[in-house]
GUGUBA-624167 format. One record per residue (C-alpha): x, y, z; residue number from 0; residue in three letters. Coordinates in nm, 2 decimals, decimal comma. Each point is the difference from the previous one (the first is absolute). Layout:
+--------+--------+--------+-----+-----+
:      x :      y :      z :   i :  aa :
+--------+--------+--------+-----+-----+
:      X :      Y :      Z : NUM : Ala :
...
+--------+--------+--------+-----+-----+
This chain:
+--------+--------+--------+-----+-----+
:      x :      y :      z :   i :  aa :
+--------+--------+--------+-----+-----+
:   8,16 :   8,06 :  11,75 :   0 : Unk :
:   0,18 :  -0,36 :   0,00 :   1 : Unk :
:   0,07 :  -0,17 :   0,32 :   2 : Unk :
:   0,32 :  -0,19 :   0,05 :   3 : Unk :
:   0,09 :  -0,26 :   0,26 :   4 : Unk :
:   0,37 :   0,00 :   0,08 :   5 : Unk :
:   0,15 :  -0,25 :   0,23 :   6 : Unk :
:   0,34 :   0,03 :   0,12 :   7 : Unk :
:  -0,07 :   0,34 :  -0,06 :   8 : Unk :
:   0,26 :   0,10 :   0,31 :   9 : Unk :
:   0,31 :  -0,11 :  -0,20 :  10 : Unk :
:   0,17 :   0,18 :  -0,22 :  11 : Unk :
:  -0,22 :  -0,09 :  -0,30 :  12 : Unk :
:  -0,30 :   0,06 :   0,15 :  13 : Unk :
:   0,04 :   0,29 :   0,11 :  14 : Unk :
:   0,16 :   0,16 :  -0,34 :  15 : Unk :
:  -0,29 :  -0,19 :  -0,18 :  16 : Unk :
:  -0,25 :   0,16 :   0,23 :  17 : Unk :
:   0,11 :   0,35 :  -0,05 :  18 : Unk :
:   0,00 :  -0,07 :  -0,38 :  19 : Unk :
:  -0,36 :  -0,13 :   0,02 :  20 : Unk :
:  -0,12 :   0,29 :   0,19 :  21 : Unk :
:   0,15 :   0,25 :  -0,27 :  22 : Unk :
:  -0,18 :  -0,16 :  -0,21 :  23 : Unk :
:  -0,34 :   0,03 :   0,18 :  24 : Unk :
:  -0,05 :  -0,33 :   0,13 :  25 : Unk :
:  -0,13 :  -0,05 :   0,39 :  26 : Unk :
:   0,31 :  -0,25 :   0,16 :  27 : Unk :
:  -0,12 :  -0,29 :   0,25 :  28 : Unk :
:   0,30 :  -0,11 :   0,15 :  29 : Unk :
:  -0,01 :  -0,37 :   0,16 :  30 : Unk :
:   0,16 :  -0,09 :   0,29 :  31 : Unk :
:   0,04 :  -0,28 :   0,28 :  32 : Unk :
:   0,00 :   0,24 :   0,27 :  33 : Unk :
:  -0,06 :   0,36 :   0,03 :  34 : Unk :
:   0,14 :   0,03 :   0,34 :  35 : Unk :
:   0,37 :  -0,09 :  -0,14 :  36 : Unk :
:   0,01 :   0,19 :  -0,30 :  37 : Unk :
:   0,22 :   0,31 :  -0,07 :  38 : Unk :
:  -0,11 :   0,26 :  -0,15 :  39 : Unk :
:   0,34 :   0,15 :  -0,13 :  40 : Unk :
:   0,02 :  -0,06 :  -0,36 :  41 : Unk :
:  -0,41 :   0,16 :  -0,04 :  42 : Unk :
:   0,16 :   0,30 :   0,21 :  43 : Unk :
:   0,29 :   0,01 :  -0,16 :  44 : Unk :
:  -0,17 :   0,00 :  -0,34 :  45 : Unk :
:  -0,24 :   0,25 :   0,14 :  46 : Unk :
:  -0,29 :  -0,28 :  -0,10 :  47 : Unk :
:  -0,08 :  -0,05 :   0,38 :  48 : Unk :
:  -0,36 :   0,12 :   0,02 :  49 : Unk :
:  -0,09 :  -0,11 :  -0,38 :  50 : Unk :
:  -0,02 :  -0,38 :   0,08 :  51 : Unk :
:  -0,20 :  -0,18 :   0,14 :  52 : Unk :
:   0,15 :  -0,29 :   0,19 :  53 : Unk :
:  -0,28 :  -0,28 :   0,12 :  54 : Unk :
:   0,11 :  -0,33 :   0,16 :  55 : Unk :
:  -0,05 :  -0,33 :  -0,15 :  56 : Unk :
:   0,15 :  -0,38 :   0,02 :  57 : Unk :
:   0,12 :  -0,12 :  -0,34 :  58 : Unk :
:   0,07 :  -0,32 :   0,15 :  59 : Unk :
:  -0,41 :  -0,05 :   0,06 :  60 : Unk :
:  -0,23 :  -0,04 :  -0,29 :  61 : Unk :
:  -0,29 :   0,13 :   0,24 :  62 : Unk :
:   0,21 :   0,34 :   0,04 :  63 : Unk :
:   0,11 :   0,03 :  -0,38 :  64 : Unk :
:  -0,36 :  -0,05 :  -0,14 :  65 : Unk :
:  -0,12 :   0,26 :   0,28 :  66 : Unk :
:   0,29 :   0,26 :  -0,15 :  67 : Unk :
:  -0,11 :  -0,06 :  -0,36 :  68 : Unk :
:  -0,38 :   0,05 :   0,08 :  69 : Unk :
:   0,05 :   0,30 :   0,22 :  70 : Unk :
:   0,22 :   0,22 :  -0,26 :  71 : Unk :
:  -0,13 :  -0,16 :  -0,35 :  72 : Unk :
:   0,42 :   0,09 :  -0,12 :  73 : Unk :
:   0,06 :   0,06 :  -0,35 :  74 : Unk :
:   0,33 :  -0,10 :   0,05 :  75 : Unk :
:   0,17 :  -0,20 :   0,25 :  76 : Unk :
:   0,40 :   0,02 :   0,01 :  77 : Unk :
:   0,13 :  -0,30 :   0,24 :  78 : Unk :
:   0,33 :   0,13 :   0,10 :  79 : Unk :
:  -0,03 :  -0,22 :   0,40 :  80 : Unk :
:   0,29 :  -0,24 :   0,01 :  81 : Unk :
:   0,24 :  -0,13 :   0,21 :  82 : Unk :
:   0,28 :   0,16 :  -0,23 :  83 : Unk :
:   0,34 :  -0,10 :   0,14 :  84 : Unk :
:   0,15 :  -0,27 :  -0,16 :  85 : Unk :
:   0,26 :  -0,02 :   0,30 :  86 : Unk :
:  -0,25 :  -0,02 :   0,25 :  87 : Unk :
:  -0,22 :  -0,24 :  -0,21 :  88 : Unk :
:   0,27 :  -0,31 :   0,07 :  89 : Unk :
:  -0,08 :   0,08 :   0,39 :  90 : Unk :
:  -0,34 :   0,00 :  -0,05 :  91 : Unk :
:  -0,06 :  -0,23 :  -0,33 :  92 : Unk :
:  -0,37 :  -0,15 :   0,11 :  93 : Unk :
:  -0,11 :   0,40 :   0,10 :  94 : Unk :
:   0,15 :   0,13 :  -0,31 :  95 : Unk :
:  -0,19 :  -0,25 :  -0,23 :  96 : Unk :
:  -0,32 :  -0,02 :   0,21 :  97 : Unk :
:  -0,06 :   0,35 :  -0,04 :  98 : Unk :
:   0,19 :   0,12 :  -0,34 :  99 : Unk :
:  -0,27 :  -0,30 :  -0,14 : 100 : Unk :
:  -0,30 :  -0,02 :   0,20 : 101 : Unk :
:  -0,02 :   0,43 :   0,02 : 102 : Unk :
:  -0,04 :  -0,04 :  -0,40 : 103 : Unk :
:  -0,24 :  -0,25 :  -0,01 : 104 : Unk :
:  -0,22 :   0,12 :   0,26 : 105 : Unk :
:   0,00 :   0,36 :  -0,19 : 106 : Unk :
:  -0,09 :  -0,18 :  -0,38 : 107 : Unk :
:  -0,28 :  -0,21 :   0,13 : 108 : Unk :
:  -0,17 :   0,29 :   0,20 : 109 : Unk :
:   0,01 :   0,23 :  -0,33 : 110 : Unk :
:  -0,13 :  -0,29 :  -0,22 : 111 : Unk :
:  -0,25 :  -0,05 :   0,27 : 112 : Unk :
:  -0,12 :   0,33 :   0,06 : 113 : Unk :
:   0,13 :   0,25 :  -0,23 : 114 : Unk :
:   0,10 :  -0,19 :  -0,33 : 115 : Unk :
:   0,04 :   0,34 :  -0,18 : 116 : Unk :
:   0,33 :   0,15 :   0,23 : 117 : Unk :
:   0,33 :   0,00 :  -0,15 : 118 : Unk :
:   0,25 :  -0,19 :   0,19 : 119 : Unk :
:   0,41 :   0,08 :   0,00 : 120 : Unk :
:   0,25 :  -0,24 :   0,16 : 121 : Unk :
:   0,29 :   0,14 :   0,09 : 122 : Unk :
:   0,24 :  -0,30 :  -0,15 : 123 : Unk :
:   0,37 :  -0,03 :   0,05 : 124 : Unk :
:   0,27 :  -0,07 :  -0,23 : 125 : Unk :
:   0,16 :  -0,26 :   0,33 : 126 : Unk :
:  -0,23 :  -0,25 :  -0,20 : 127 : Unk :
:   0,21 :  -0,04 :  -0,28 : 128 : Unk :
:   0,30 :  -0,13 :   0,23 : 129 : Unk :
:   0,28 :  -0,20 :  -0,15 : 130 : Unk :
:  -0,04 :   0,18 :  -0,39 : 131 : Unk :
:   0,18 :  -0,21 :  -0,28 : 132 : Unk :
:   0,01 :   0,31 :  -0,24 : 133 : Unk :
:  -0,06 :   0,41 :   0,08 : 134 : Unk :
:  -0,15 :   0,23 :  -0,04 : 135 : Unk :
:  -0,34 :  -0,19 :   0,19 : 136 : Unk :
:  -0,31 :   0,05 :  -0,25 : 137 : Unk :
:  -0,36 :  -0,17 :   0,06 : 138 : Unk :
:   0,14 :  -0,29 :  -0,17 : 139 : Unk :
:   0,24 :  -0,08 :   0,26 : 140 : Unk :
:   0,02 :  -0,33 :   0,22 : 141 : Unk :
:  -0,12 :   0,05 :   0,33 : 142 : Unk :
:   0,26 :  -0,12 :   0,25 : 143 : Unk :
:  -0,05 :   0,16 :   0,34 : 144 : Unk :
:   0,30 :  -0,04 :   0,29 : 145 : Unk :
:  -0,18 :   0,14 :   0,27 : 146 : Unk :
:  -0,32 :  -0,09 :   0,21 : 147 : Unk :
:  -0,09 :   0,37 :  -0,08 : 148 : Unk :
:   0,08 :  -0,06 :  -0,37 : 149 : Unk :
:  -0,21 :  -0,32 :  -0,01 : 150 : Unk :
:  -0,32 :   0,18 :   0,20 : 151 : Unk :
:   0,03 :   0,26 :  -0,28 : 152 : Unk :
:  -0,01 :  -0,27 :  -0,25 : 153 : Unk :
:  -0,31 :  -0,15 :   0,08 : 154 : Unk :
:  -0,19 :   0,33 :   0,09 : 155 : Unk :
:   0,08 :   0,07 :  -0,35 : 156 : Unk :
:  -0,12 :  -0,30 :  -0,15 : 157 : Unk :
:  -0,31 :   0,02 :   0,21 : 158 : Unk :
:  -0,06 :   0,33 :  -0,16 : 159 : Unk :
:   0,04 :  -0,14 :  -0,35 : 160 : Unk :
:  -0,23 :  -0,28 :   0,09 : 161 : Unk :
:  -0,29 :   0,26 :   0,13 : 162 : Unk :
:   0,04 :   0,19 :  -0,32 : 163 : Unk :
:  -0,03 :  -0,28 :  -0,24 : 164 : Unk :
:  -0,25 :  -0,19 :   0,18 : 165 : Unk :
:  -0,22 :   0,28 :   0,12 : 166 : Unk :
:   0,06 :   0,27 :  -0,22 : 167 : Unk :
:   0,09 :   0,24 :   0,29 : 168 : Unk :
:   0,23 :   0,30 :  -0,11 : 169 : Unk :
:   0,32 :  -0,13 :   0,16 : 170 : Unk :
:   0,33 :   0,15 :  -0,04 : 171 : Unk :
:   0,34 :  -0,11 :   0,12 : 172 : Unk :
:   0,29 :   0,25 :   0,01 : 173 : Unk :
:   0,33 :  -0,17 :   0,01 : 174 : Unk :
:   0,17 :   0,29 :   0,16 : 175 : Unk :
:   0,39 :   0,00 :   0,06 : 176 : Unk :
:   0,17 :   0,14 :   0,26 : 177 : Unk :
:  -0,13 :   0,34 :   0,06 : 178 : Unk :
:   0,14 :   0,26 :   0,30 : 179 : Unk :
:  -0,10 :   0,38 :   0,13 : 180 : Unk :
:   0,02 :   0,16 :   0,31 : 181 : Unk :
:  -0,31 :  -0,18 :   0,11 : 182 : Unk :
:   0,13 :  -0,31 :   0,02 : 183 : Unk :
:   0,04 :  -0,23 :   0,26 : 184 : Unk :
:   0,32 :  -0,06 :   0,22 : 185 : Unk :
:   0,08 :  -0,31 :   0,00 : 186 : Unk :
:   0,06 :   0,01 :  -0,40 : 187 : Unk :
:   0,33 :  -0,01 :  -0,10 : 188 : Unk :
:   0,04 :   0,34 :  -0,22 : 189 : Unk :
:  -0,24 :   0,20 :   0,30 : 190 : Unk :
:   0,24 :  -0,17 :   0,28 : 191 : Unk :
:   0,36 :   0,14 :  -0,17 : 192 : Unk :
:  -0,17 :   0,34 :  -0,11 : 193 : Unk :
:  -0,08 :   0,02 :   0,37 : 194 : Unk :
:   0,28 :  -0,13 :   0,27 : 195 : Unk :
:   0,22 :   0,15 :  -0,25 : 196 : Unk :
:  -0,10 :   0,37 :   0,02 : 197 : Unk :
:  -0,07 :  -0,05 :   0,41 : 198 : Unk :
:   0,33 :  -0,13 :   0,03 : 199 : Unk :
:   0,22 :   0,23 :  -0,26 : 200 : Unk :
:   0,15 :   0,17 :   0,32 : 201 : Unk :
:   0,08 :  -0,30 :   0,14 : 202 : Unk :
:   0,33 :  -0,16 :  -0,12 : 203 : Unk :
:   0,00 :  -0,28 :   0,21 : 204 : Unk :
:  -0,33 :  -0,15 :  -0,13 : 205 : Unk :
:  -0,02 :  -0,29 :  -0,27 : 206 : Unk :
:  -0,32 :  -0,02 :  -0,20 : 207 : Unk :
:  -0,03 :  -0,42 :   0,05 : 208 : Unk :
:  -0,17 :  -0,15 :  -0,35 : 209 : Unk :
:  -0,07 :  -0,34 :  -0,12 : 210 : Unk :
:   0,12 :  -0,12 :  -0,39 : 211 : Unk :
:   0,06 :   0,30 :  -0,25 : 212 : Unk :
:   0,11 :  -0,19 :  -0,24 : 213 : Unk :
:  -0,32 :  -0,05 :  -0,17 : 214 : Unk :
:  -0,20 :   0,22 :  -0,28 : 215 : Unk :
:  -0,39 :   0,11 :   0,02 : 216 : Unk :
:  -0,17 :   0,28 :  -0,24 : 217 : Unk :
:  -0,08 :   0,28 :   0,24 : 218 : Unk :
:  -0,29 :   0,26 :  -0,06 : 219 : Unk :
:  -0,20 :   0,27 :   0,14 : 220 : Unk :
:  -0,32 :   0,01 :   0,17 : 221 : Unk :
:  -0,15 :   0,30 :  -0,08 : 222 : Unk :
:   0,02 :  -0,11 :  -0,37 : 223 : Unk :
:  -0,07 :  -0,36 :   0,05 : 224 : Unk :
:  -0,34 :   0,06 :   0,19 : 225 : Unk :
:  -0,12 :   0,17 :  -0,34 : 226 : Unk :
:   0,10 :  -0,30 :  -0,18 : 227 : Unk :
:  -0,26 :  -0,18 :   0,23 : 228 : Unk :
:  -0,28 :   0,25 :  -0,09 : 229 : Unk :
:   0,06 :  -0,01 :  -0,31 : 230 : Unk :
:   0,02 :  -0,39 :  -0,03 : 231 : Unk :
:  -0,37 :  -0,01 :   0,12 : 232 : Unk :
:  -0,14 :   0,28 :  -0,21 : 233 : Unk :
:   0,05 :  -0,20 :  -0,33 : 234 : Unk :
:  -0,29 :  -0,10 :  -0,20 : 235 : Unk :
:   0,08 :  -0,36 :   0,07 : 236 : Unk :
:   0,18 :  -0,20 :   0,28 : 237 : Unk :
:   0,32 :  -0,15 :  -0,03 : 238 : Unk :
:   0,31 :  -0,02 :   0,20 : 239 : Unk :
:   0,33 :   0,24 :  -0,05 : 240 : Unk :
:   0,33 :   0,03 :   0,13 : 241 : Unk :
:   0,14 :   0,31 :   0,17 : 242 : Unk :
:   0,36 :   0,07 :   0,03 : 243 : Unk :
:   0,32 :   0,19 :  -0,11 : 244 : Unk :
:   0,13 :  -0,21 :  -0,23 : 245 : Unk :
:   0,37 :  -0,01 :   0,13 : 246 : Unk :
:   0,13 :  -0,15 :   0,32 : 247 : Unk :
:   0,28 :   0,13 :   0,19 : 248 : Unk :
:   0,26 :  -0,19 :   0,31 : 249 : Unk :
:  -0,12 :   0,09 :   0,32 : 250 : Unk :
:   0,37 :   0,03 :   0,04 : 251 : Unk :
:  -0,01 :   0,37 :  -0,18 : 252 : Unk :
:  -0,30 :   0,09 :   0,14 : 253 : Unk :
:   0,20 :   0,04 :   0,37 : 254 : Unk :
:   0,27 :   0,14 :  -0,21 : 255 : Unk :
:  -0,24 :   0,27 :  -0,12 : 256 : Unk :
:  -0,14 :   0,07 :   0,36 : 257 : Unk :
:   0,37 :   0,00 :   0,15 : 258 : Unk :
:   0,14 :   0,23 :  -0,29 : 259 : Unk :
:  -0,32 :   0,23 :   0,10 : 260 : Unk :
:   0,06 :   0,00 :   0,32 : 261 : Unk :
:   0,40 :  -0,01 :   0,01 : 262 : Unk :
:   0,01 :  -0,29 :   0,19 : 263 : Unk :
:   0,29 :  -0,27 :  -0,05 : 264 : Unk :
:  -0,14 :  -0,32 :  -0,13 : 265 : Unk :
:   0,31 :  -0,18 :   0,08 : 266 : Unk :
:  -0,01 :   0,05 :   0,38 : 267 : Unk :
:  -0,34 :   0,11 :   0,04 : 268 : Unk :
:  -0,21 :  -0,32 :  -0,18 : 269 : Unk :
:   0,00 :  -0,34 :   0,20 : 270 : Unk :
:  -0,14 :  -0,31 :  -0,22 : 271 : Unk :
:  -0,18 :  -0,21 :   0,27 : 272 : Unk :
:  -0,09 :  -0,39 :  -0,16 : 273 : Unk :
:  -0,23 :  -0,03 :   0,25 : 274 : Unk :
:  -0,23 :   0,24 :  -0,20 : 275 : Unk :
:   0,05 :  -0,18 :  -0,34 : 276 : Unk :
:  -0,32 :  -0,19 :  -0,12 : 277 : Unk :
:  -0,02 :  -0,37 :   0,00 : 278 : Unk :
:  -0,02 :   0,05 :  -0,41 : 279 : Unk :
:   0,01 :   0,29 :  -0,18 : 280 : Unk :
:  -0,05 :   0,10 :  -0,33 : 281 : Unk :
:   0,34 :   0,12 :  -0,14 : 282 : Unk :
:  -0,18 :   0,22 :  -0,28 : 283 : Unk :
:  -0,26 :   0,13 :  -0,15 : 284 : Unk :
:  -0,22 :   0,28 :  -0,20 : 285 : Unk :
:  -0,29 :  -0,01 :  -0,18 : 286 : Unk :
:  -0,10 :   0,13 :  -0,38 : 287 : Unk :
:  -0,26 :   0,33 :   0,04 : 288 : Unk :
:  -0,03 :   0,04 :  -0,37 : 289 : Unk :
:  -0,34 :  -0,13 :   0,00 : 290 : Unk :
:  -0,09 :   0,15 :   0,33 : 291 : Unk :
:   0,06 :   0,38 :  -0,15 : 292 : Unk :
:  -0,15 :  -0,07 :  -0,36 : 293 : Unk :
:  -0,35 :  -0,18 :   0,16 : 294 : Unk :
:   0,01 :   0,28 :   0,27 : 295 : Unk :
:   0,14 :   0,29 :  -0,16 : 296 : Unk :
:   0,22 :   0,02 :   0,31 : 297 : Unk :
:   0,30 :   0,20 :   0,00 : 298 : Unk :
:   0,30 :  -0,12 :   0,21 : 299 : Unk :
:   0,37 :   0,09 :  -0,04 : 300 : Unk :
:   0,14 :   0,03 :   0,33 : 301 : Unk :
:   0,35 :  -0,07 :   0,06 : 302 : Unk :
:   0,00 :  -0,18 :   0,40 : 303 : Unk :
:   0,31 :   0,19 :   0,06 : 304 : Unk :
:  -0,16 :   0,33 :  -0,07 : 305 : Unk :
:  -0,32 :  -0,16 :   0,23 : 306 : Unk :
:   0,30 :  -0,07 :   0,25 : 307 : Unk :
:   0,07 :   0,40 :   0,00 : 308 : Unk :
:  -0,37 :   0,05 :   0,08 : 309 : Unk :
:  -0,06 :  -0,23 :   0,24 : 310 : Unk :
:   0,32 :   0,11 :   0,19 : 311 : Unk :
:  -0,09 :   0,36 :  -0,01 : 312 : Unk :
:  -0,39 :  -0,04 :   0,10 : 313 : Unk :
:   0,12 :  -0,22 :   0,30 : 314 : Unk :
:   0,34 :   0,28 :   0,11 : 315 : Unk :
:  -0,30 :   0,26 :  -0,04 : 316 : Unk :
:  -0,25 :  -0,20 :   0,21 : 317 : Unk :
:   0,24 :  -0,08 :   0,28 : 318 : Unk :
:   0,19 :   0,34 :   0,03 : 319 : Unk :
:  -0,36 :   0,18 :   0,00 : 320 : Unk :
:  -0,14 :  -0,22 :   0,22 : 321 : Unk :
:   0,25 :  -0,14 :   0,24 : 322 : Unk :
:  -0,21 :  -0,32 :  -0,03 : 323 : Unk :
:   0,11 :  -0,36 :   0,05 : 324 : Unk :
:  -0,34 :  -0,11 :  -0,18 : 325 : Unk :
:   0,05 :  -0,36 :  -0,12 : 326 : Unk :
:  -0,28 :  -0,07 :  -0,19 : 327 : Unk :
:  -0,18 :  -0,43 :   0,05 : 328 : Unk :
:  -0,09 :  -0,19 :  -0,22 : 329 : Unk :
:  -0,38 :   0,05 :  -0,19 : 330 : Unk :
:  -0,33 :  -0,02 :   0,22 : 331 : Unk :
+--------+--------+--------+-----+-----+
């Protein structure tokens, strides 16, 4: 039986990656800061609850890392911990970068130290490439993050490269794109107008309030992106590999999608707030899976609007069945 590390593993990705791993016989060590805080939702929800084992370590101390990686000897270690807003990361630009850098180092240095032989994954983000000159975003595209969150993303990556080429450590980035589900967390944009819209259908006074729309990203879906990442660190060698649609789409028609779902009137029902726009924002951009599906064998062909249809239905289902107001935090 392999043993995989997960941290973050109470977001969205964690959670869908740890149910994959444990269909696939793996024992799941989940990492995080604080066991007290954590929600158990997503594992319950994916009926995953009693199958992992979640332990409680501080990626921010060497000490604590190298204890983690001695303890469980992990074949694999998916980082998936990050402060992962990119709004909240120009309110909290020093937090963001201290720990979206220092988590990654602290994580490489205790495998090279103690368990050279683990595979490492490093959950990338396409918010590095920033300000693109040409589309669709390959490996060989310019680096030009807008963001503190983009720039924290950009170093972790490097520092990945740097341990792989220096150390020989398996280390794998996966430059994922956007990516939703059910699971996700609600302070993200697509998760946020899924939700207040179907709570507030009945309501015709309400006005869902949202920042700029007027920009593009290439939107995916978990489920299918989390076995890109297993598959990126099965390969016979290491290497880095991006993981995305391949098409972007205006956040514009996404509401429009939602709305016409949901017979809502986006013309007196949709309030566009500048106070929620970004500093800088990138206007668009998508990235090129070709190589992604041909290394990995990984079949993707989603359409996001059909993914919208999903999405809407799981979270009408959930509520209606439930009565719930969950609103699920961000990752532990």
């Amino acid at each position: 039986m392999k043993t995989a590390i997960i941290t973050g593993i109470t977001g969205q990705d964690g959670a869908y990656l740890a149910k994959l791993l444990l269909e696939k016989g793996y024992k799941v060590i989940g990492v995080t800061r604080n066991i007290s805080k954590i929600s158990n939702f997503r594992f319950q929800y994916l009926n995953i609850a009693n199958a992992v084992q979640i332990v409680e370590y501080d990626l921010m101390d060497l000490s604590s890392v190298i204890k983690l990686i001695r303890e469980y000897k992990p074949d694999e270690f998916y980082n998936l911990a990050a402060q992962s807003s990119v709004g909240q990361s120009f309110a909290q630009p020093i937090g963001t970068l201290h720990f979206n850098i220092i988590s990654v180092l602290n994580i490489l240095e205790g495998i090279r130290l103690m368990n050279p032989s683990t595979r490492f994954y490093q959950a990338s983000s396409s918010e590095m490439f920033g300000k693109v000159a040409n589309l669709p975003v390959t490996l060989q595209t310019q680096m030009h993050p807008l963001s503190p969150y983009a720039i924290s993303k950009a170093s972790a990556h490097w520092i990945v490269v740097n341990y792989r080429e220096a150390y020989g450590i398996f280390a794998c980035n996966g430059i994922l794109f956007n990516h939703e589900s059910f699971l996700r967390e609600g302070n993200f944009f697509v998760k946020k107008v899924i939700r207040e819209s179907i709570l507030n259908r009945n309501n015709p006074g309400w006005k869902l309030q949202v920042g700029n729309l007027n920009v593009k990203r290439d939107f995916g879906y978990s489920p299918k992106f989390v076995e890109a990442m297993w598959l990126i660190i099965q390969q016979e060698k290491p290497r880095d590999l991006i993981i995305c649609s391949g098409k972007s789409i205006l956040l514009h028609n996404i509401v429009e999608h939602i709305f016409s779902r949901l017979n809502l009137d986006i013309k007196t029902q949709l309030l566009i707030d500048e106070k929620l726009f970004r500093p800088v924002d990138i206007e668009d951009i998508y990235g090129d899976n070709t190589e992604s599906k041909a290394v990995l064998n990984w079949d993707y062909d989603l359409d996001f609007m059909d993914v919208l249809d999903l999405l809407i239905e799981e979270e009408r289902r959930f509520l209606e069945s439930s009565g719930s107001q969950w609103n699920p935090g961000n990752k532990n």
